[in-house]
Wavefront OBJ file of the C-alpha trace (Angstrom):
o trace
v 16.637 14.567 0.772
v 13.334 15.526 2.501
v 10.206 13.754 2.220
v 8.283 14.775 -0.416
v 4.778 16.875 0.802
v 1.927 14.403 -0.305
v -0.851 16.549 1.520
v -1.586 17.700 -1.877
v -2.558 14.604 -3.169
v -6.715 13.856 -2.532
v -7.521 11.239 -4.158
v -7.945 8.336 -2.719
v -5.125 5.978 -2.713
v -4.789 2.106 -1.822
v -1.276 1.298 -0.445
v -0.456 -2.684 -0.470
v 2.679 -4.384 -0.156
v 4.498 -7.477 1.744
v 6.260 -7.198 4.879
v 9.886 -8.552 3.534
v 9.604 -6.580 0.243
v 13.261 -6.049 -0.564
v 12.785 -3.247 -3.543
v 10.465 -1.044 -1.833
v 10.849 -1.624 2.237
v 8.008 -2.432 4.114
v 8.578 0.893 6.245
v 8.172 3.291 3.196
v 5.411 1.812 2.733
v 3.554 2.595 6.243
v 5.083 6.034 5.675
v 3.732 6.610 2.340
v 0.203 5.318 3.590
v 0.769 7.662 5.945
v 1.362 10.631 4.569
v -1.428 10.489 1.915
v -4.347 12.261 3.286
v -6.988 9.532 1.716
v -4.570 6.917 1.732
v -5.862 3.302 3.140
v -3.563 1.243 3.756
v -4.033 -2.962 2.868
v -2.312 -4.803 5.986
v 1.514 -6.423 5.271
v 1.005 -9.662 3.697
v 2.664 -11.747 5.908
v 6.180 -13.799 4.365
v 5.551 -11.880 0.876
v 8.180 -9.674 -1.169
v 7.358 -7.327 -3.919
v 5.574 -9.790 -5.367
v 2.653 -9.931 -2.250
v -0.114 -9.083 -4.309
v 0.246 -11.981 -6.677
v 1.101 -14.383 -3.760
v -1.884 -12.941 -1.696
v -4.330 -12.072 -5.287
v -7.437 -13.407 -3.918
v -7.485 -11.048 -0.982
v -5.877 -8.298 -2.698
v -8.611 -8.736 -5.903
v -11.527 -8.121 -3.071
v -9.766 -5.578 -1.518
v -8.969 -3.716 -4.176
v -12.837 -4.144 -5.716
v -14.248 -2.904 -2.927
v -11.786 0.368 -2.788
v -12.493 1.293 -6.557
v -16.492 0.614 -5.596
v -16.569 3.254 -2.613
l 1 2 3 4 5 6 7 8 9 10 11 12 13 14 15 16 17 18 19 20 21 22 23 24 25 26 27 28 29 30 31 32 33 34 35 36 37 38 39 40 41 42 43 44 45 46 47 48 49 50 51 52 53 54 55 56 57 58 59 60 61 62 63 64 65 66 67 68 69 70
């Protein structure tokens, strides 16, 4: 199946994951970062799964406070 066309999409959107998620692979994730024209992209958190953002929720919390403030 082709790649969905995410051009369309404007708004801004924060992409986060870890690099040894097993349900959504690290590399869809750099692709879907991307392909979004506004998409900003939060760096691998290093040894974290799926679950990254909870490991990692201190950095992610800022991060993501000062994406939803710009």
């Amino acid at each position: 199946m082709a790649p969905q066309d995410l051009s369309r999409i404007q708004q801004p959107v924060l992409v986060a994951n870890g690099e040894s998620d097993r349900m959504v692979p690290s590399e869809n994730t750099l692709d879907l970062a991307a392909r979004l024209p506004r998409g900003e992209l939060v760096p691998l958190y290093p040894d974290a799964g799926h679950g990254g953002l909870f490991q990692y929720h201190d950095e992610f919390v800022a991060r993501a406070l000062g994406f939803l403030e710009s």
